[in-house]
C-alpha positions as CSV (number, residue, x, y, z in Angstrom):
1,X,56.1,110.0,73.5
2,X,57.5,106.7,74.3
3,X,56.2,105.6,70.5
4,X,58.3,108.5,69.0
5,X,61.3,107.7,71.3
6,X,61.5,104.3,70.0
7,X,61.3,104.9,66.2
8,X,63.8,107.9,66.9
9,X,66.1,105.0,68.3
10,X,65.3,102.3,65.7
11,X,66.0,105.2,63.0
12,X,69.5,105.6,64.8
13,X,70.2,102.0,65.0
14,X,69.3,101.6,61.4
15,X,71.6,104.8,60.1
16,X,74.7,103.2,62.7
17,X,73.9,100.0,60.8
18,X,74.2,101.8,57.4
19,X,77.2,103.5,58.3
20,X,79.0,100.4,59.6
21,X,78.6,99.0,56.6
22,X,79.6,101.6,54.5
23,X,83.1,102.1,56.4
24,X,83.2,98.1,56.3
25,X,83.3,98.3,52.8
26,X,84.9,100.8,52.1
27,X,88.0,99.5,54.4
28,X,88.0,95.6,52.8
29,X,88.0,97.6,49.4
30,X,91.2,99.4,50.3
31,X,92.8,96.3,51.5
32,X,91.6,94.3,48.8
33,X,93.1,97.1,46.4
34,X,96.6,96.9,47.5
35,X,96.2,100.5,49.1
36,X,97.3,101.3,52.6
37,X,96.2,104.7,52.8
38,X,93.3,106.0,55.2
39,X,89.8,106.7,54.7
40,X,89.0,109.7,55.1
41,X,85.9,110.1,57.3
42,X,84.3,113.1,58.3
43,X,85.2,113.4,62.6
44,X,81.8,114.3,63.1
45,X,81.1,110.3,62.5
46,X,83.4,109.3,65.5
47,X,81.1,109.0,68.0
48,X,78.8,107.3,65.5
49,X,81.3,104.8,64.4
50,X,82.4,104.0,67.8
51,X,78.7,103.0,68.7
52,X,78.2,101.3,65.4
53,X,81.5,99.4,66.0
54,X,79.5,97.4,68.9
55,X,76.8,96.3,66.8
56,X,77.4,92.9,65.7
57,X,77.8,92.2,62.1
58,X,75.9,90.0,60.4
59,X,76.7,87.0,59.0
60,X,76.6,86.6,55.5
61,X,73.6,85.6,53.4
62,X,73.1,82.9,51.0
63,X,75.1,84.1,47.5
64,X,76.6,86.7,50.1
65,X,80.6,86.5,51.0
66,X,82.6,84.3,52.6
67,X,86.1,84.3,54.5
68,X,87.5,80.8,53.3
69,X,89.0,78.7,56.4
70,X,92.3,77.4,57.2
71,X,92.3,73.5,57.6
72,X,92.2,72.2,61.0
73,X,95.3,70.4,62.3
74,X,97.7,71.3,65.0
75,X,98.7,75.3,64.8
76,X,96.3,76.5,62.9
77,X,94.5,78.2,66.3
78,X,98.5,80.1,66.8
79,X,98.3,80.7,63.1
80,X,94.8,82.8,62.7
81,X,95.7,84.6,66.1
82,X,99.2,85.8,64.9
83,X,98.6,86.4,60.8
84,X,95.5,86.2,60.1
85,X,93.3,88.6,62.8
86,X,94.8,91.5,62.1
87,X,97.5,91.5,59.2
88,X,95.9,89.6,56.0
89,X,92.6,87.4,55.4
90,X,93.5,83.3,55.2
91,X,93.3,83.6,51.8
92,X,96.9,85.0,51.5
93,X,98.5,82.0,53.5
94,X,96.3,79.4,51.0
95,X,97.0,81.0,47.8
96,X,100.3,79.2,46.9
97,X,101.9,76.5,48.3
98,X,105.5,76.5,49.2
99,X,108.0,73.9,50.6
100,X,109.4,74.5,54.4
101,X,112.2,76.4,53.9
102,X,110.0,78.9,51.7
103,X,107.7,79.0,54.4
104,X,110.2,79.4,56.9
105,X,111.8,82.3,55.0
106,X,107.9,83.9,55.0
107,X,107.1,83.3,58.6
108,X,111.4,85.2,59.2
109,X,109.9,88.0,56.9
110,X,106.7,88.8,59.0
111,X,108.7,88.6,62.2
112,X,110.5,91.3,60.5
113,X,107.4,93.1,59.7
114,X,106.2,93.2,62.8
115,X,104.3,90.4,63.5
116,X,104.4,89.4,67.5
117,X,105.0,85.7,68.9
118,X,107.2,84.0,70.6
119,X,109.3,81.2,69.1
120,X,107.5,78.2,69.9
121,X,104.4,79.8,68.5
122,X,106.4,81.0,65.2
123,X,107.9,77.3,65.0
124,X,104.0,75.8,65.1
125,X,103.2,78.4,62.8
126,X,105.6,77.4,60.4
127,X,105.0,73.7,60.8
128,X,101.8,74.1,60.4
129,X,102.0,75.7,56.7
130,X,104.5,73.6,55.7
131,X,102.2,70.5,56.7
132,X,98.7,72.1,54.9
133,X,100.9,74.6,52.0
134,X,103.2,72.2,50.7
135,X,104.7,73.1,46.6
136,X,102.4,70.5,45.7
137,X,99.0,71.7,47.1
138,X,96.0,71.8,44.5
139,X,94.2,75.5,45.1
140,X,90.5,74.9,45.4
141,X,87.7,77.6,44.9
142,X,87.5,77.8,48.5
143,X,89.8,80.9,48.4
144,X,87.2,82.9,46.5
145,X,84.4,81.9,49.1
146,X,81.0,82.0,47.8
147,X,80.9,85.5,46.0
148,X,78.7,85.2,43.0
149,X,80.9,85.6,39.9
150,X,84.0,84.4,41.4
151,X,85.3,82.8,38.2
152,X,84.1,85.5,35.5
153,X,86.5,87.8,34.6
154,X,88.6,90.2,36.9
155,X,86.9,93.5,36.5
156,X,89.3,97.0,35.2
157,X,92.0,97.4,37.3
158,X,91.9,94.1,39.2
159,X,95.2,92.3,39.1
160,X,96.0,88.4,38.6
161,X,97.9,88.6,42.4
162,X,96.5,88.0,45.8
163,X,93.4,90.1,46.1
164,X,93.3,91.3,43.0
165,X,97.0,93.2,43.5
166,X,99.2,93.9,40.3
167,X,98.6,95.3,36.9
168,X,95.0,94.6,35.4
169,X,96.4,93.4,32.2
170,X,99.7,91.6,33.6
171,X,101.2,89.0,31.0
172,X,100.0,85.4,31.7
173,X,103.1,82.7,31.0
174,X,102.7,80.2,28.7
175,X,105.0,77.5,29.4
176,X,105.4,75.9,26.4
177,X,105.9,79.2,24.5
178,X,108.5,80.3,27.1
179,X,110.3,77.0,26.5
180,X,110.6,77.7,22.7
181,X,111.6,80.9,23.8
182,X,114.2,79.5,25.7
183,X,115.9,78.5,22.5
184,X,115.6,82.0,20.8
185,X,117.1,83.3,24.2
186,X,120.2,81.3,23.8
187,X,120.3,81.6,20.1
188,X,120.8,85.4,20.3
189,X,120.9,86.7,23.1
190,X,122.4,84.6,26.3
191,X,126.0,85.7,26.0
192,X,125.2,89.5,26.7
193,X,122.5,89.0,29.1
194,X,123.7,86.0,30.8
195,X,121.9,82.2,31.6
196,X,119.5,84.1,34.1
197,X,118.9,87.3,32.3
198,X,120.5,89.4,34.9
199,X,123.2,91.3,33.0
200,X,126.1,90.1,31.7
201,X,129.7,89.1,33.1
202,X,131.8,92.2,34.5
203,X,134.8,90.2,33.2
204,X,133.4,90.2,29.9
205,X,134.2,92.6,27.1
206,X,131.6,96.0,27.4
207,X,129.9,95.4,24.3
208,X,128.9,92.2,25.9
209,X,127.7,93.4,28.8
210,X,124.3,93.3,28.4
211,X,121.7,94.8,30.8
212,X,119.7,93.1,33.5
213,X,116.5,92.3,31.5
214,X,115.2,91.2,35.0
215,X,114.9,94.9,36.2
216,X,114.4,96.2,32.6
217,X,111.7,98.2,32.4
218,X,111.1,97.2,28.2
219,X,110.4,94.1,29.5
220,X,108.3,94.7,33.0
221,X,105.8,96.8,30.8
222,X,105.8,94.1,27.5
223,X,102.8,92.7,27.1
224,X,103.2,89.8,24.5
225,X,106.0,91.0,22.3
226,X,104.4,94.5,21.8
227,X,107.5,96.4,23.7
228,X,110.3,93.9,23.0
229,X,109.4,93.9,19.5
230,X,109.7,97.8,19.1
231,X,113.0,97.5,21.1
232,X,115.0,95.2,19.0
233,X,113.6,96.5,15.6
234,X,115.0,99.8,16.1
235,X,118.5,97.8,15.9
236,X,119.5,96.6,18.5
237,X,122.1,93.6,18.1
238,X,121.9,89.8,17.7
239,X,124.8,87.7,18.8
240,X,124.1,85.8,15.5
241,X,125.0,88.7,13.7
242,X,121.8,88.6,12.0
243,X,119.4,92.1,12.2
244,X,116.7,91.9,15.1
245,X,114.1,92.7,12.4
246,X,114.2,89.1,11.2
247,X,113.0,87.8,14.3
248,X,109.5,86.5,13.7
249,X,106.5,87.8,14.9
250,X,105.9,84.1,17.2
251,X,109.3,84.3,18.2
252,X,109.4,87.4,19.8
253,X,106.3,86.2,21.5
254,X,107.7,83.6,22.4
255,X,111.0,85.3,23.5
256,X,108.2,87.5,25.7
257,X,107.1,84.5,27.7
258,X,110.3,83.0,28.5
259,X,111.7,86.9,29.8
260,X,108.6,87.3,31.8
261,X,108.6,83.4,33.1
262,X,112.4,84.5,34.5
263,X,111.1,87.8,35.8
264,X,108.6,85.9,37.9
265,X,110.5,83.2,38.9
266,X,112.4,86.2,41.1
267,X,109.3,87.0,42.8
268,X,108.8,85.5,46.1
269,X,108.8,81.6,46.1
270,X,110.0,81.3,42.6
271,X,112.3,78.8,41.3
272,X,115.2,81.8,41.4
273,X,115.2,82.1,44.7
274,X,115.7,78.3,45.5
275,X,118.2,78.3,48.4
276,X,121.9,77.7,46.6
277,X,124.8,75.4,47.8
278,X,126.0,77.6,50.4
279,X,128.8,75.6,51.8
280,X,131.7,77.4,49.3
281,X,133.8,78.9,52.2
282,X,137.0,77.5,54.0
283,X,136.4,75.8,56.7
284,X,139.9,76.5,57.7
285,X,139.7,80.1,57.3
286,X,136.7,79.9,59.0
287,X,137.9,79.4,61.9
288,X,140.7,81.6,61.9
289,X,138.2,84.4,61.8
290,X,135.6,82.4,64.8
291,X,138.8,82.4,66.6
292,X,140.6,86.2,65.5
293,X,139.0,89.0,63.6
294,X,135.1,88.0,64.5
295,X,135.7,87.8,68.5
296,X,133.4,84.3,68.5
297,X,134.9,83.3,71.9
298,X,131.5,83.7,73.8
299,X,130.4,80.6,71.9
300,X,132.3,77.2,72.3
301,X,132.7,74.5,69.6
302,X,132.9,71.7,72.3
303,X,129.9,73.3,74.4
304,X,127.2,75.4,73.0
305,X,128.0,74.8,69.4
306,X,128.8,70.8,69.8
307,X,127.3,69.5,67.3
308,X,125.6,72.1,65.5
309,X,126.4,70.9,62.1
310,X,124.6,67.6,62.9
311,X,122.0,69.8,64.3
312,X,121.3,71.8,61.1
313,X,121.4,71.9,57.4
314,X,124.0,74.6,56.2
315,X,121.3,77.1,55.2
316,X,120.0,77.3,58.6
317,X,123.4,77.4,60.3
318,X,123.7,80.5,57.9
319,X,120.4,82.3,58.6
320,X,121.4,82.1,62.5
321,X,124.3,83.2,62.3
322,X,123.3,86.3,60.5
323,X,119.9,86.8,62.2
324,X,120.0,84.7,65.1
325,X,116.6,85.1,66.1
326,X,115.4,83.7,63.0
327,X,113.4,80.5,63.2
328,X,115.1,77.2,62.2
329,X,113.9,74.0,61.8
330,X,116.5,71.2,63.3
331,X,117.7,68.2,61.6
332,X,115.9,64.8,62.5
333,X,113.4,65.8,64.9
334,X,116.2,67.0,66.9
335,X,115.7,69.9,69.4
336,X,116.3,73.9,67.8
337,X,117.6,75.8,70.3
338,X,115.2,78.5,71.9
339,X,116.6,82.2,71.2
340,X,117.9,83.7,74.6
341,X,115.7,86.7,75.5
342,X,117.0,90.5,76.1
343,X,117.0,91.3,79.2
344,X,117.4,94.6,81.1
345,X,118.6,96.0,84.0
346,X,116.8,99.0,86.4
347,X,118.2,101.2,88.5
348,X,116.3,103.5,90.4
349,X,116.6,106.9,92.1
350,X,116.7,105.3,95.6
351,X,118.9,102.4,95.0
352,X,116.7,99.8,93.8
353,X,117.6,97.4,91.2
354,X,115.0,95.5,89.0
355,X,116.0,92.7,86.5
356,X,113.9,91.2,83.9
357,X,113.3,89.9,80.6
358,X,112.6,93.0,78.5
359,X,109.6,94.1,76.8
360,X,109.6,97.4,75.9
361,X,111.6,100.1,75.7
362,X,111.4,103.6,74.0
363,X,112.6,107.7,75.3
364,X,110.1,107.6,77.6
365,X,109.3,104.3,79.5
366,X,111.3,100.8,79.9
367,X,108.8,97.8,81.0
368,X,109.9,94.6,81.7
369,X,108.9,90.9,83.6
370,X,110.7,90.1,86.3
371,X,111.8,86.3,87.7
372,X,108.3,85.9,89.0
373,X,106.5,87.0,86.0
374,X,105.5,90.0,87.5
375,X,105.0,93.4,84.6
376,X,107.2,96.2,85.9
377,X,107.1,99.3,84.0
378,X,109.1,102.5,85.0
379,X,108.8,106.3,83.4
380,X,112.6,107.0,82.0
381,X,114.0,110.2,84.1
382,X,117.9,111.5,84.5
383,X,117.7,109.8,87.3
384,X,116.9,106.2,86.5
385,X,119.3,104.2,84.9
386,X,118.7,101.2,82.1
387,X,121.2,98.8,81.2
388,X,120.1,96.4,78.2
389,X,121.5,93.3,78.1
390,X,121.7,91.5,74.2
391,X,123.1,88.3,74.2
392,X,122.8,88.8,70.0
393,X,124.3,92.2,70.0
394,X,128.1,91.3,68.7
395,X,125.9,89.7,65.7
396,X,124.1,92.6,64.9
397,X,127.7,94.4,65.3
398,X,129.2,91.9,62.8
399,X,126.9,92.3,60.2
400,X,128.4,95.7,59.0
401,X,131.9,94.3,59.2
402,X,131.1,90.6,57.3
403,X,132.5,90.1,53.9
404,X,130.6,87.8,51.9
405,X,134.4,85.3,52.6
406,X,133.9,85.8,55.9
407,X,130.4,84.5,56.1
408,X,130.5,81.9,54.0
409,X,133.8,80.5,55.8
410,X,132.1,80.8,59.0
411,X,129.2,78.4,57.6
412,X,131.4,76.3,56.4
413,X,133.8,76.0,59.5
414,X,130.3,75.7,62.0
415,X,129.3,73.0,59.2
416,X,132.4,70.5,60.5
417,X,131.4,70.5,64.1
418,X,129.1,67.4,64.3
């Protein structure tokens, strides 16, 4: 009896095994696809899959797969804790390198995404990627790990982008061809369409107001010339005044690489997105509106605000004061200063009043930390009452009343106090 038992068991452990497995792959394949939907698994696996999840995996073979690792250097602990256990692999962050403020702008996004830390963990993080990520970084085979056949080619369906995401067949830029495509660009077609492709002028006449070939959708499904081509041969007008159809077959290719280089230069961390001089507001009027219309008397130049312009570069000044929580790097190792928390107010039934830092708070329950550090949580009833306490809320107010003017003098005015 005790024989059968313990093949019946290994027989289990080997079909929990097998099933592990098979859920294993079949999740990394969705991720690795681009596709957030859920597998669908039979419930009567549920108890199976919870008892397989405490199996431990093993580790990969020789020839097997490998998750690449991030460098070591200070942050990179904060960094795999926060994005890489449980929103993307490390081979996201070490596709690409970008310069800080790109990386700034990425670690702003994810915040917005959801991702959870607090700011001195999201200023390491973003130190730490600038430091290891920079534009200039060389990308090794270490992002493909050891999988056999890493460098043949992509199999149907597979795309050029991180894990494979994007269209199988996607157009691959040549430089040089979009630089002589440059000149057919300008030849014939940059004054309808503009320097950057986007659409012409408003102010120009309307037969000169060319589309945005950015957002075209000729030119997102062109692959080499094969849709532009069509396009213009039907007719369509040169600013030359010569007929489309004379356009030579390497030109329009070459007019196919330089539309697509623009296109992807809008993608994140291309050259299009490059922050811009920002500081074209009135410093004056500026501070009409700190001092009038925007209500901006919380803050004071000579207290909490001395200084700020030596303090940080004009994009930076602009990010918080739109999105004050946003991270910021500060000018010459000089101090950013930490966000002030929400904090919230209790009130119960009996009299009772608990204060704290917030941190969370839906219809049904309000939890919170108090001065000691102490978690407080309270179910929300008629008879309890919650006060929240934003020191950011006027910003989030002002954000449906800006005008671009009014931002951009506001930069500019916060910009003079040094």
């Amino acid at each position: 009896m005790c024989y059968e038992l313990r093949h019946m068991f290994q027989f289990m452990l080997a079909v929990l095994a097998a099933v592990r497995v098979f859920v294993r792959s079949r999740f990394e394949h969705e991720i690795r696809s681009g596709v957030c939907a859920h597998l669908s698994i039979p419930v009567g696996f549920g108890l199976l899959l919870t008892f397989a999840a405490t199996i431990p995996a093993q580790a990969p073979g020789r020839g097997g797969r490998s998750s690449p690792q991030l460098p070591e250097g200070a942050g990179r602990d904060v960094t795999q804790k926060v994005c890489g256990a449980t929103c993307h692999g490390p081979e996201i962050i070490m596709g690409k390198g970008r310069t800080r403020d790109q990386w700034t702008a990425v670690v702003n996004a994810m915040v917005g995404r959801g991702a959870k830390a607090t700011e001195a963990e999201l200023m390491q993080i973003a130190e730490y990627l600038s430091s290891h990520f920079g534009p200039n970084m060389v990308v090794t085979s270490a992002s493909t790990g050891n999988r056999p056949g890493a460098d043949a080619p992509r199999a149907s369906g597979r795309g050029p982008g991180p894990l494979g995401a994007g269209a199988a067949d996607s157009h691959v830029v040549d430089d040089a061809g979009a630089e002589r495509g440059k000149s057919v660009y300008i030849a014939e077609c940059v004054t309808c369409h503009g320097v950057k492709a986007r659409g012409g002028d408003s102010s120009l006449p309307r037969n000169q107001q060319g589309a945005d070939l950015i957002r075209s959708l000729v030119v997102l499904r062109d692959r080499y010339g094969n849709g532009i081509g069509p396009f213009l041969a039907k007719g369509h007008p040169l600013q030359s005044g010569q007929p489309a159809s004379s356009l030579k077959t390497e030109q329009l290719a070459d007019l196919a690489h330089f539309l697509h280089q623009k296109v992807y230069n809008t993608l994140r961390s291309g050259t299009e997105l490059q922050i811009q001089n920002v500081l074209t507001g009135d410093p004056k009027a500026g501070e009409a509106y700190f001092n009038g219309a925007g209500k901006c008397n919380t803050h004071s130049p000579t207290a909490d605000l001395k200084g700020i312009g030596r303090k940080y570069d004009p994009p930076t000044i602009q990010s918080k004061l739109l999105f004050p929580r946003a991270v910021g790097f500060a000018r010459g190792g000089a101090t950013p200063v930490a966000a002030k928390p929400v904090t919230v107010t209790v009130t119960q039934s009996n009299g009772e009043v608990v204060e704290g830092v917030l941190h969370t708070l839906d219809d049904f329950n309000v939890a919170l930390r108090d001065s000691q550090g102490n978690y407080r949580s309270f179910k929300i009833t008629p008879e309890l009452k919650v006060v929240k306490h934003d020191p950011y809320a006027m910003h989030v107010i002002l954000l449906d009343q800006y005008t671009d003017k009014d931002m951009h003098d506001i930069v500019a005015y916060l910009e003079t106090l040094k």
